[in-house]
C-alpha positions as CSV (number, residue, x, y, z in Angstrom):
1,X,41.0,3.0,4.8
2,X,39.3,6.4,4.0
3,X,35.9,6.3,4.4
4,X,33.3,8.9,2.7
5,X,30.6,8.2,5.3
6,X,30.1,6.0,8.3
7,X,27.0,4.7,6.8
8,X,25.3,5.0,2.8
9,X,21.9,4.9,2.3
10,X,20.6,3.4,-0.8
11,X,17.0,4.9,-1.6
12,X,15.4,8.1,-0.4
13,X,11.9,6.8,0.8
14,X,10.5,6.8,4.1
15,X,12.5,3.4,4.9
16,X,15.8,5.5,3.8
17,X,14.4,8.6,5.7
18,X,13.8,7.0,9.3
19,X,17.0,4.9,8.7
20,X,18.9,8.2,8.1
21,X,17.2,9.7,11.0
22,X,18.1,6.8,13.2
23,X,21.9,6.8,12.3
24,X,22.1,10.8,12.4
25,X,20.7,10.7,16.6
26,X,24.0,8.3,16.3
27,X,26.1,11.1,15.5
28,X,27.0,8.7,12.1
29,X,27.8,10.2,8.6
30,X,25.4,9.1,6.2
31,X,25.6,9.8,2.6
32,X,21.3,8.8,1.2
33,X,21.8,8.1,-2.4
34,X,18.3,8.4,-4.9
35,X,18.3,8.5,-8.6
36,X,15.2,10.3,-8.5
37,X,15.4,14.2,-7.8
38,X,15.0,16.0,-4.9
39,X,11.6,17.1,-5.4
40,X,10.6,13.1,-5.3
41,X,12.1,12.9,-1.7
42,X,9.6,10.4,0.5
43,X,9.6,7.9,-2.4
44,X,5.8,6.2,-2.6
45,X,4.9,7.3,0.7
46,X,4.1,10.7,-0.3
47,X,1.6,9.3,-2.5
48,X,0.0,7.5,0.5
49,X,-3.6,7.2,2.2
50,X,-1.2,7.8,5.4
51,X,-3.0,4.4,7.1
52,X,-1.0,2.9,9.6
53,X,-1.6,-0.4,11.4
54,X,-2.1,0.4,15.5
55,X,-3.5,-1.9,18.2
56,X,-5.4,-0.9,21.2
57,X,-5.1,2.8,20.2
58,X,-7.1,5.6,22.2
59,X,-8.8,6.4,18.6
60,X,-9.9,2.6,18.8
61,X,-10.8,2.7,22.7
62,X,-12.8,6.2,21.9
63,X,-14.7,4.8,19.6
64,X,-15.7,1.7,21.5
65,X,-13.1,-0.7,19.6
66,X,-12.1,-3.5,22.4
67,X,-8.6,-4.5,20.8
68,X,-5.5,-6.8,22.5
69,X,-2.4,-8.0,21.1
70,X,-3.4,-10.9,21.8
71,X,-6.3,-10.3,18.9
72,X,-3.8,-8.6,16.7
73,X,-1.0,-11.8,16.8
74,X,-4.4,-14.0,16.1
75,X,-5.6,-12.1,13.0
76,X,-1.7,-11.7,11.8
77,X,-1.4,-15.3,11.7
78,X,-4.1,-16.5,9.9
79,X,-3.9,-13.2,7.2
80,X,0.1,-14.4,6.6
81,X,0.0,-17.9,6.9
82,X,3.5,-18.7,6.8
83,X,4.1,-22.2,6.0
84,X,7.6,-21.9,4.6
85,X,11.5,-22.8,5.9
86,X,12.3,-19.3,4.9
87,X,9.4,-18.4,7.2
88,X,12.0,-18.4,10.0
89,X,12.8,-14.7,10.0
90,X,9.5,-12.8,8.5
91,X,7.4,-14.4,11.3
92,X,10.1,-13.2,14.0
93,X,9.9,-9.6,12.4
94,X,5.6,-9.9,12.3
95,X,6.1,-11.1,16.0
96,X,7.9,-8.0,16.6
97,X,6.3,-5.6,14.3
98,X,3.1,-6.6,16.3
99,X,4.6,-5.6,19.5
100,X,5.9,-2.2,18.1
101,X,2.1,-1.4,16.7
102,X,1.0,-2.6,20.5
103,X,3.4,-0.1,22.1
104,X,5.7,2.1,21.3
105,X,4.7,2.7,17.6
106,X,2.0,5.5,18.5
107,X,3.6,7.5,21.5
108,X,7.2,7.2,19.1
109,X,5.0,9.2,16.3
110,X,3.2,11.2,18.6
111,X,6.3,12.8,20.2
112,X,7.6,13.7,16.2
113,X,4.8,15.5,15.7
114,X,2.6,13.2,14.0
115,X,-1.3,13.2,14.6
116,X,-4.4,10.8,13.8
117,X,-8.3,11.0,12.0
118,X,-10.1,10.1,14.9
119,X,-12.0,7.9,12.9
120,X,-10.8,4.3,12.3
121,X,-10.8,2.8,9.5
122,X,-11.9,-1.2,9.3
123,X,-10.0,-3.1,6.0
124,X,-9.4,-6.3,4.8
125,X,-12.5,-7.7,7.0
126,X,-11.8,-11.5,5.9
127,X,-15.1,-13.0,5.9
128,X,-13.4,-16.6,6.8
129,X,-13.4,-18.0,10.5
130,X,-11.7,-16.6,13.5
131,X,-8.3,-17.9,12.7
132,X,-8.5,-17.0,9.3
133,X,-7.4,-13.7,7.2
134,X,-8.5,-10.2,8.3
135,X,-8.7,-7.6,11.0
136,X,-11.0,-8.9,13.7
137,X,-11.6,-5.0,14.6
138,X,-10.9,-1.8,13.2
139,X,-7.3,-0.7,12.9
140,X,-7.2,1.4,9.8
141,X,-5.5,4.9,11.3
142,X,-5.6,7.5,8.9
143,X,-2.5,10.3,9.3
144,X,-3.4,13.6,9.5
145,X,-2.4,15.4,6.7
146,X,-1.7,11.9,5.0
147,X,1.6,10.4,3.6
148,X,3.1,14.0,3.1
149,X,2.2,14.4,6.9
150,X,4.2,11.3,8.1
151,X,7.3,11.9,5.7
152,X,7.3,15.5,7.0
153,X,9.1,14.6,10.5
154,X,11.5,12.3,9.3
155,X,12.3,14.4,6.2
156,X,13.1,17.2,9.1
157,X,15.6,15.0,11.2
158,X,17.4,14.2,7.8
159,X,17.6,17.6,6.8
160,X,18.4,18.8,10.2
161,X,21.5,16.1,10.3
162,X,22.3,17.5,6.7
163,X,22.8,21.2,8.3
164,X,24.8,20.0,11.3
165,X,27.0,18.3,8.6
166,X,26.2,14.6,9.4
167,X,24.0,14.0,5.8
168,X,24.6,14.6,2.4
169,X,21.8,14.4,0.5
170,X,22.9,12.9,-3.1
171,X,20.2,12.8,-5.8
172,X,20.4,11.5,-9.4
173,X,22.7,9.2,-8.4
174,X,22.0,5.4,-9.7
175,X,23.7,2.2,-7.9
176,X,24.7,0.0,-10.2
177,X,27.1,-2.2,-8.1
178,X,28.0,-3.3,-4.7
179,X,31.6,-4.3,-4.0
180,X,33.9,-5.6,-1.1
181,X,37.0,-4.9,0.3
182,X,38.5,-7.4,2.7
183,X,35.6,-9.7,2.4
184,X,32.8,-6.9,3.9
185,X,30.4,-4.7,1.4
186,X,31.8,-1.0,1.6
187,X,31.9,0.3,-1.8
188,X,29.4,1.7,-4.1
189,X,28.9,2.6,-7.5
190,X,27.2,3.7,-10.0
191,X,25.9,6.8,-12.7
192,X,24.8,10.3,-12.1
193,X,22.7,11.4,-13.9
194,X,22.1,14.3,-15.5
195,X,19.8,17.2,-13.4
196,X,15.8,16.9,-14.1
197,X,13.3,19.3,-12.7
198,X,10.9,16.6,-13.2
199,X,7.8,17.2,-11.3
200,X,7.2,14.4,-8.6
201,X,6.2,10.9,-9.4
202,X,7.0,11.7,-13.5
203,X,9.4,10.2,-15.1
204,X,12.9,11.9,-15.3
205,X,15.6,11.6,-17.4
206,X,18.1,9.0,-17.8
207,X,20.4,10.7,-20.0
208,X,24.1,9.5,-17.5
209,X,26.5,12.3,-16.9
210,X,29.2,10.8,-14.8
211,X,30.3,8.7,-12.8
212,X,30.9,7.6,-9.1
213,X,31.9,5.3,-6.3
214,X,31.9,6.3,-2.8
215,X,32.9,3.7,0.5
216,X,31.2,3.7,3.7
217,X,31.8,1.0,6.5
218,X,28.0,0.0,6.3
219,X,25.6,-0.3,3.5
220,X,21.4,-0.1,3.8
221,X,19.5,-0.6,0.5
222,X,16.3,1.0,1.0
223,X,15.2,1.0,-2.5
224,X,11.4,-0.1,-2.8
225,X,9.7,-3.3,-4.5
226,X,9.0,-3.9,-8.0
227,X,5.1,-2.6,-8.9
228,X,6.2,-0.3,-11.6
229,X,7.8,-3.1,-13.5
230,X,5.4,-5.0,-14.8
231,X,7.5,-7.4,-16.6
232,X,9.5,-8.2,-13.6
233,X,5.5,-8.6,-11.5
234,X,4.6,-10.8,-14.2
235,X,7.8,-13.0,-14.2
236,X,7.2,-13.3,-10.3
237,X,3.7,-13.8,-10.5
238,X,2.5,-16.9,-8.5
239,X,0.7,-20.1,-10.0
240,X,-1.5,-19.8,-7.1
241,X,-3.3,-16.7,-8.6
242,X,-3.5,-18.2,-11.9
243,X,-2.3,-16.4,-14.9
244,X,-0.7,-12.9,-15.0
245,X,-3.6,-9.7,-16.4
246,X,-3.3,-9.1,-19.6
247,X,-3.5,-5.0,-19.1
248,X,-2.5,-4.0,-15.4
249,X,-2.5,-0.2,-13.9
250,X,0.5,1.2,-11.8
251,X,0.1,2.1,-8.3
252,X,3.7,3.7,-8.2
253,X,5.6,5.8,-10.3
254,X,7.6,3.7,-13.2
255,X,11.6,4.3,-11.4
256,X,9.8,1.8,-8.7
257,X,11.4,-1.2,-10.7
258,X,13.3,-3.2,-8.6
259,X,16.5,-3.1,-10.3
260,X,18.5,-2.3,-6.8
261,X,17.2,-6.3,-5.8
262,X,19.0,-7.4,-8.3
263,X,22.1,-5.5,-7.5
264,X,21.8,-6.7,-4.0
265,X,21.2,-10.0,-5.1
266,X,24.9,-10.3,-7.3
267,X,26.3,-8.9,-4.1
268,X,25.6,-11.7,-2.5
269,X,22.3,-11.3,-0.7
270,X,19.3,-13.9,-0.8
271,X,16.5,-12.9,-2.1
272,X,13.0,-14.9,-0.8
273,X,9.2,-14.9,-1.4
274,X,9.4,-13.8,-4.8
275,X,6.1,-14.9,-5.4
276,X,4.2,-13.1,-2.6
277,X,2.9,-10.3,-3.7
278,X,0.2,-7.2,-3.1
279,X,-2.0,-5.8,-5.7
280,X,-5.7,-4.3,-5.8
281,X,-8.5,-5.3,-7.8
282,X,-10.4,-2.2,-7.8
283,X,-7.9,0.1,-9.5
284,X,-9.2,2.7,-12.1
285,X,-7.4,5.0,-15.1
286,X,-6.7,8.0,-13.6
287,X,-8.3,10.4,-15.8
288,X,-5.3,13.3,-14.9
289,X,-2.2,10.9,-14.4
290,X,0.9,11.5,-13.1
291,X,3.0,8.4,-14.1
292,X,2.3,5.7,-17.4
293,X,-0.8,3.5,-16.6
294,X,-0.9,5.7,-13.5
295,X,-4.5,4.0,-11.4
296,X,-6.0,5.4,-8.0
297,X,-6.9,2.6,-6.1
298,X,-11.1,3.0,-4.6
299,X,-10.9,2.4,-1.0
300,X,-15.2,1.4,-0.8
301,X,-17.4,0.5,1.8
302,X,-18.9,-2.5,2.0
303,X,-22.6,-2.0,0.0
304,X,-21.5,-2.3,-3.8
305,X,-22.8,-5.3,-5.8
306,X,-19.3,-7.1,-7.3
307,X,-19.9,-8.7,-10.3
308,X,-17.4,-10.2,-12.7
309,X,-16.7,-8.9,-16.1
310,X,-20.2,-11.1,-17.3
311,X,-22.3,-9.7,-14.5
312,X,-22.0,-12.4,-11.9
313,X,-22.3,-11.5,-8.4
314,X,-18.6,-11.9,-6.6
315,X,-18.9,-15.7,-4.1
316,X,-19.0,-14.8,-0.5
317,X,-16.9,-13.2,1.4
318,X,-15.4,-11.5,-2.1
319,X,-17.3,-7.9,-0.5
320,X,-15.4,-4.4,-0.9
321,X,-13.1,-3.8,1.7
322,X,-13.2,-7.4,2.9
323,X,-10.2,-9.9,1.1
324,X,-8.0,-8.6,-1.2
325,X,-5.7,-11.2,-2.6
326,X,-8.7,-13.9,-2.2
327,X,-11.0,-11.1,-4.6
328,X,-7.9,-11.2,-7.1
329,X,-7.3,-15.4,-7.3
330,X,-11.2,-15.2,-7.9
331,X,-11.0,-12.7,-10.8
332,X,-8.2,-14.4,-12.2
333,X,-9.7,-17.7,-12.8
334,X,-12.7,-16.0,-14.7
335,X,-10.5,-15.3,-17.9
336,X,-10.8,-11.4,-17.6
337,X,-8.6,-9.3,-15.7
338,X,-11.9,-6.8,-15.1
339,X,-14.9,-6.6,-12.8
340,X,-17.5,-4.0,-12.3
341,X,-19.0,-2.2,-9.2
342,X,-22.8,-1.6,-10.0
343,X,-24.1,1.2,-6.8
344,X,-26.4,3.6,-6.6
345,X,-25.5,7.9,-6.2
346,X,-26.8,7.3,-2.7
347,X,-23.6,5.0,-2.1
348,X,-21.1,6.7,-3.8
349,X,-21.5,9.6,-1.8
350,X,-21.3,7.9,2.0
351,X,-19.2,5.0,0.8
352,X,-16.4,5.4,-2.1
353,X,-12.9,6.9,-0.7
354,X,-9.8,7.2,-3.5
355,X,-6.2,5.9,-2.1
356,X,-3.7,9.0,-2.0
357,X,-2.9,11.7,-1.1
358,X,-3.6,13.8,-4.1
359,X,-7.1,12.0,-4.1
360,X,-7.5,13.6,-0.4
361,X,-7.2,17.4,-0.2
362,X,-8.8,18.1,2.9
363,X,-6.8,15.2,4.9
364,X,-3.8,16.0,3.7
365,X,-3.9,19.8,3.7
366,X,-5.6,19.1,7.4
367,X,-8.7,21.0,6.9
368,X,-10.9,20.5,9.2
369,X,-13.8,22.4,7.4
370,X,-13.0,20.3,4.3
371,X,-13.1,16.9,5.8
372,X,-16.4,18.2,7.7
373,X,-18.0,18.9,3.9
374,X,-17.5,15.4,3.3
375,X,-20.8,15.1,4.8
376,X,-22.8,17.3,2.8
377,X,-24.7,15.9,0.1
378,X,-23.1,14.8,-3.3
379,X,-19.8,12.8,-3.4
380,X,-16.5,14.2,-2.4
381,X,-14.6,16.6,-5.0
382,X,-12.2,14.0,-6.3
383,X,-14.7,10.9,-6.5
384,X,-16.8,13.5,-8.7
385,X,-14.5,14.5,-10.7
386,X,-13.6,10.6,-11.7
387,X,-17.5,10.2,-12.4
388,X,-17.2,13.5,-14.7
389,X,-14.0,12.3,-16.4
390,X,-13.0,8.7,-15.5
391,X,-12.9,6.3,-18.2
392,X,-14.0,3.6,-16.3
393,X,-17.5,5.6,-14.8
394,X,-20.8,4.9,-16.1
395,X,-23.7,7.0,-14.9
396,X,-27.1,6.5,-16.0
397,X,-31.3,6.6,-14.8
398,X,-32.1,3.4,-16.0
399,X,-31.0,-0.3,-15.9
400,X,-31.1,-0.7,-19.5
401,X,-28.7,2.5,-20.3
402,X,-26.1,1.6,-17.7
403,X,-26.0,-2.3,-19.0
404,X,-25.5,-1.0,-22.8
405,X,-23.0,1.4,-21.7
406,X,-20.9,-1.3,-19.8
407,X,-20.8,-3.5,-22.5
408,X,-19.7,-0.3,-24.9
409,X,-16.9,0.6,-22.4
410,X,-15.7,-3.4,-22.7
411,X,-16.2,-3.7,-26.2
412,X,-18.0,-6.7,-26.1
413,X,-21.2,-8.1,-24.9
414,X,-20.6,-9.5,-21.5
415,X,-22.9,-8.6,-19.5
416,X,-26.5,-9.9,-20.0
417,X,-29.6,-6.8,-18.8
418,X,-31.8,-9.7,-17.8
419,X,-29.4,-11.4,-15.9
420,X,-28.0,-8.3,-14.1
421,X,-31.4,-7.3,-13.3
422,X,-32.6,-11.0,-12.0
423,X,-28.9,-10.7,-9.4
424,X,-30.2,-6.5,-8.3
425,X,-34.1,-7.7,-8.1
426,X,-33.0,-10.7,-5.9
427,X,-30.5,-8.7,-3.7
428,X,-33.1,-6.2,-3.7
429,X,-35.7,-8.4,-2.7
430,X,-33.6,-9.5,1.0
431,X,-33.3,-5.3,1.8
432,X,-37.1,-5.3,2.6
433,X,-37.0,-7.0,5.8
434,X,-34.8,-7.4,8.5
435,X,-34.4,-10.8,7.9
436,X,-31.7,-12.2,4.9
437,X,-29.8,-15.3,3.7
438,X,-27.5,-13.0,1.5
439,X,-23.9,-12.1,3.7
440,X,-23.3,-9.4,1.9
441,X,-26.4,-7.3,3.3
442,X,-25.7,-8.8,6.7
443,X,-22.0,-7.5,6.3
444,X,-23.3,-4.1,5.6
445,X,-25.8,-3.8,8.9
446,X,-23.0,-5.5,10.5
447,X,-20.7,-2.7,9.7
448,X,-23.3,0.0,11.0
449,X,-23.0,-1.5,14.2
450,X,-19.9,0.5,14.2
451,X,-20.3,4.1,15.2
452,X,-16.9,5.1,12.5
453,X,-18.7,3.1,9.7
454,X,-22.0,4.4,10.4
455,X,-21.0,8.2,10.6
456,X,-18.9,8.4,7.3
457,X,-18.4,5.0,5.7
458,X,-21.7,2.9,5.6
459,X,-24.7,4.1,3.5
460,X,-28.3,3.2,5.0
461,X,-29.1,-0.4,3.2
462,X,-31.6,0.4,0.3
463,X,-32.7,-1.0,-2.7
464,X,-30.6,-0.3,-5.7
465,X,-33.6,0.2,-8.3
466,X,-35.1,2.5,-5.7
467,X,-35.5,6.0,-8.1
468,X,-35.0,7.9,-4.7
469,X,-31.1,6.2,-4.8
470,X,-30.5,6.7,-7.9
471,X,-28.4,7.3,-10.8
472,X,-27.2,3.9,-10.7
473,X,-23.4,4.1,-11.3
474,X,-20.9,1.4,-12.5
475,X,-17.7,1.7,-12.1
476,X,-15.1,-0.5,-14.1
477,X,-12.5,-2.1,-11.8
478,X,-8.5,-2.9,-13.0
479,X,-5.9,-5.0,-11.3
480,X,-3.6,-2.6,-9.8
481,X,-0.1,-3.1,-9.1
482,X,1.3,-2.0,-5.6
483,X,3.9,-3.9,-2.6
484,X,6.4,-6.7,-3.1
485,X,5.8,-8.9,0.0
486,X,8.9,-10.5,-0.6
487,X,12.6,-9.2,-0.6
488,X,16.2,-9.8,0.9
489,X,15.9,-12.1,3.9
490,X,17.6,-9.7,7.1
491,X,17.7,-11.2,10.6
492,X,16.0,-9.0,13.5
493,X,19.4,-6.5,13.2
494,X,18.2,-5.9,9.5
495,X,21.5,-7.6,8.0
496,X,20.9,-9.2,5.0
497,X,21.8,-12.7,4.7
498,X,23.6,-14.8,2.1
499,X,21.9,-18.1,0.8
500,X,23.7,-20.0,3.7
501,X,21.8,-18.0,6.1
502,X,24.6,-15.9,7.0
503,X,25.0,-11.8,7.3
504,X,26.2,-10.8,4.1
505,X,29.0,-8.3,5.6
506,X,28.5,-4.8,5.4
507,X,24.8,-4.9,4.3
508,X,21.7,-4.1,5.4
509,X,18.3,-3.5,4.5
510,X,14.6,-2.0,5.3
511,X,11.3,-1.0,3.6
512,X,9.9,-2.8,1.0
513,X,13.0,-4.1,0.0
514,X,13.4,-6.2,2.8
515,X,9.8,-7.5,2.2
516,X,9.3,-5.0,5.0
517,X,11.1,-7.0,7.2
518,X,13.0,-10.1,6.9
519,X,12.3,-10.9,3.1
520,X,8.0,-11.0,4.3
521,X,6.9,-10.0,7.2
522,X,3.7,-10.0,6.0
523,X,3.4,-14.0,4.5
524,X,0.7,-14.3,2.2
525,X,-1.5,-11.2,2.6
526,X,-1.5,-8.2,4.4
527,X,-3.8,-6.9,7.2
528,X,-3.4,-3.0,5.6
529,X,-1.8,0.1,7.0
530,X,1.3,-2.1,7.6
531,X,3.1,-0.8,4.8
532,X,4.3,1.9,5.9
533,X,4.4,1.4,9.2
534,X,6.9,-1.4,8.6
535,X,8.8,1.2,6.6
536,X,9.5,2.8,9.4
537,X,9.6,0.1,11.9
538,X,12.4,-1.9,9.6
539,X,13.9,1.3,8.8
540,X,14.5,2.8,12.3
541,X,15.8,-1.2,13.2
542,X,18.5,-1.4,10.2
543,X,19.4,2.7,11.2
544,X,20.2,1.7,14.4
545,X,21.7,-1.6,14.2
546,X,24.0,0.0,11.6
547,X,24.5,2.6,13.7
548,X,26.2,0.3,16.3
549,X,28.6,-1.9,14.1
550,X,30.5,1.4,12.2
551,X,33.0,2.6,14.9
């Protein structure tokens, strides 16, 4: 049979990219398919923070961080709690993944070129016991020159196999089917569509042109999760966080709508963990959006008060920065898909960070004098212009002002100034000594015990009606959607299996469509900065494992 390429590769992201990459040190013929345009090469990445997920890094052991695998297997565990059959395969991937973010992850970066903050960032603290959810220790590391900084090596091996002839690099084309010949999957179809010169990230036109089908001797679907579709996030929504939100943001562009799944799925492939699933609770409207219902995501440290939508201080451990999905199955049960940050001008400027790499100049230009202003006074460039524009900032002098405005900005009168004040007077009251029943103050001088949270992440604990603070500043917060924790089921060679648990011929797949490995490596939750690391761990595993079974 007549082949057009050893190898296709279904979705241009950084999963499709290192996959690409892999197969083109193979000496393989890939053809990488996207129905997006070339300017959207790097998929959601580009968009990225950049955070990747190491373990006993020299960034951690500089800055004092005593980290093991050991640690890291402990805190995956209890963060992913996998207590399914079809558990099998995601915990031998998080069993592997853990020993690629041990090892080889960082030196196999390094020697492409890519380079680290030295400053480690510490999320998803848990709160819970020792074997519960969270990182025990920092392990937040920040890219240098964010998610544009690690697409840029792998976009360069692609493009360097496209000049030695090995790549063709085939945009606006949409899959729409997945066929066999002889029993194995080597044919696929679809639409092109017509040419856009659609500006990254907004939405381009689906106006078809033609038509096409192309055969390879291996297939990789690489084609992302399903945040932009909200229909298809609510449908998969789990009982476990109660109902769906009414009115969500979107973390990624709207052409991240899990469409390709489905295609996969009629092929043949099992699909698993439907239900597990990764969103944010402190999304806000982006006052200059790129996409519809486009939200920036405030990465904050740990000295906001939390209150729900009727001013009612979040339950313990439900801090910034601390659990997640536990934050979101709390706001859920309150009946309003809202809650609200209440901090002083003091805070904002040490503590709130935006998600992105658009919200991040300086680190992803890699200005070294810019990052350095972020320690003059006043907040960061992007975070002011949010409280000069955003929709969802209050600023105001006085208690009274900024509980009026909240309720004005809800539309209803949820939030009681007498109550509010009793919940700031009482959490004020446990700043004044250095004594306190309330975890949440204990979290934060716990956090300033660490020299990377103390320098440029941790304001000094004061009292949030102090004048000296002050404005106070709320800040309305918005489910956000982001990651599909579940996906096709692959074995440790990234084939994707069939619903009786064996390889579906001919296919593979990495990235978040493979739940990041095996249909969920991650179980339950995730411990952060393993997204895109396991787009490039699954990704350079299905790239290879292809690589070997096309002859």
């Amino acid at each position: 049979m007549a082949y057009d390429a050893d190898v296709i590769v279904i979705g241009a992201g950084l999963a499709g990219l290192a996959a690409t990459a892999e197969l083109v040190d193979a000496g393989r013929k890939v053809i990488l398919l996207d129905q997006e345009p070339e300017q959207s090469l790097g998929g959601q990445a580009h968009w990225s923070f950049g955070g990747l997920f190491l373990v006993d890094s020299p960034e951690q052991r500089r800055l004092r961080i005593r980290d093991s695998h050991e640690l890291a297997w402990q805190d995956w565990l209890g963060t992913a709690g996998f207590d399914r059959p079809e558990d099998h395969w995601p915990r031998k991937w998080a069993e592997a993944y853990v020993d690629f973010a041990a090892g080889e992850k960082r030196s196999w970066l390094h020697r492409q070129g890519v380079r680290l903050f030295p400053v480690v960032g510490w999320a998803e603290r848990g709160g819970y016991d020792a074997t519960g959810h969270g990182n025990s220790v920092p392990r937040f590391h920040i890219t240098w020159g964010t998610g544009p900084g690690l697409v840029a090596p792998f976009e360069r091996r692609v493009r360097a196999g496209a000049a030695r002839g090995l790549v063709e690099l085939r945009f606006r084309h949409r899959v729409t089917g997945l066929s066999r010949t002889a029993g194995s999957v080597d044919t696929v179809s679809g639409e092109v569509l017509e040419p856009s010169d659609a500006e990254r990230g907004r939405a381009s036109s689906r106006e078809v042109a033609g038509a096409f089908e192309l055969k390879a001797q291996a297939v990789i679907v690489t084609s992302g999760g399903i945040g932009g579709n909200h229909a298809l996030v609510r449908a998969n929504w789990p009982e476990r966080l109660g109902k769906p939100p009414r009115r969500m943001l979107s973390g990624v562009p709207a052409h991240v709508d899990g469409k390709m799944l489905g295609i996969a799925e009629a092929a043949g492939g099992r699909i698993i963990n439907r239900d597990r699933m990764w969103h944010y609770t402190e999304g806000i409207d982006n006052w200059n959006p790129i996409w519809p219902l486009h939200g920036i995501r405030i990465l904050s440290g740990p000295s906001p008060l939390w209150l729900d939508a009727r001013g009612k201080r979040l339950p313990v451990p439900l801090f910034p920065g601390f659990d997640t999905l536990g934050t979101l199955e709390h706001i859920m049960r309150t009946g309003h898909d809202h809650t609200w940050f209440v901090l002083t001008q003091k805070i904002i400027e040490k503590e709130f960070t935006l998600s992105g790499s658009e919200q991040n100049p300086d680190l992803t230009g890699k200005s070294i004098r810019g990052v350095l202003g972020r320690a003059r006074a006043g907040a960061p460039g992007p975070v002011q212009a949010f409280m000069d524009h955003g929709a969802d900032f209050i600023v105001e002098r006085s208690l009274t002002d900024l509980v009026r405005r909240m309720n004005e900005v809800t539309q209803e009168t949820l939030i009681s100034e007498d109550a509010l004040r009793g919940e700031i007077v009482a959490r004020d009251r446990e700043i004044a000594h250095s004594f306190t029943k309330d975890l949440q103050v204990t979290a934060m001088r716990g956090a300033r015990k660490y020299l990377g949270d103390r320098l440029i992440r941790t304001a000094v604990p004061h009292r949030l009606l102090d004048p000296k603070a002050g404005p106070l500043v709320a800040v309305r917060l918005n489910i956000l959607t982001r990651k599909t924790l579940g996906g096709l089921e692959t074995d440790l060679s990234s084939r994707v299996l069939t619903e009786g648990g064996e390889p579906l011929p001919g296919v593979y797949a990495a990235g978040e469509a493979a739940g990041f490995g095996g249909g969920g490596v991650h179980g339950y939750r995730s411990l952060e900065g393993t997204f895109l690391g396991g787009c490039l761990f699954s990704g350079r595993m299905a790239g290879r494992a292809a690589a070997r079974s096309v002859s």
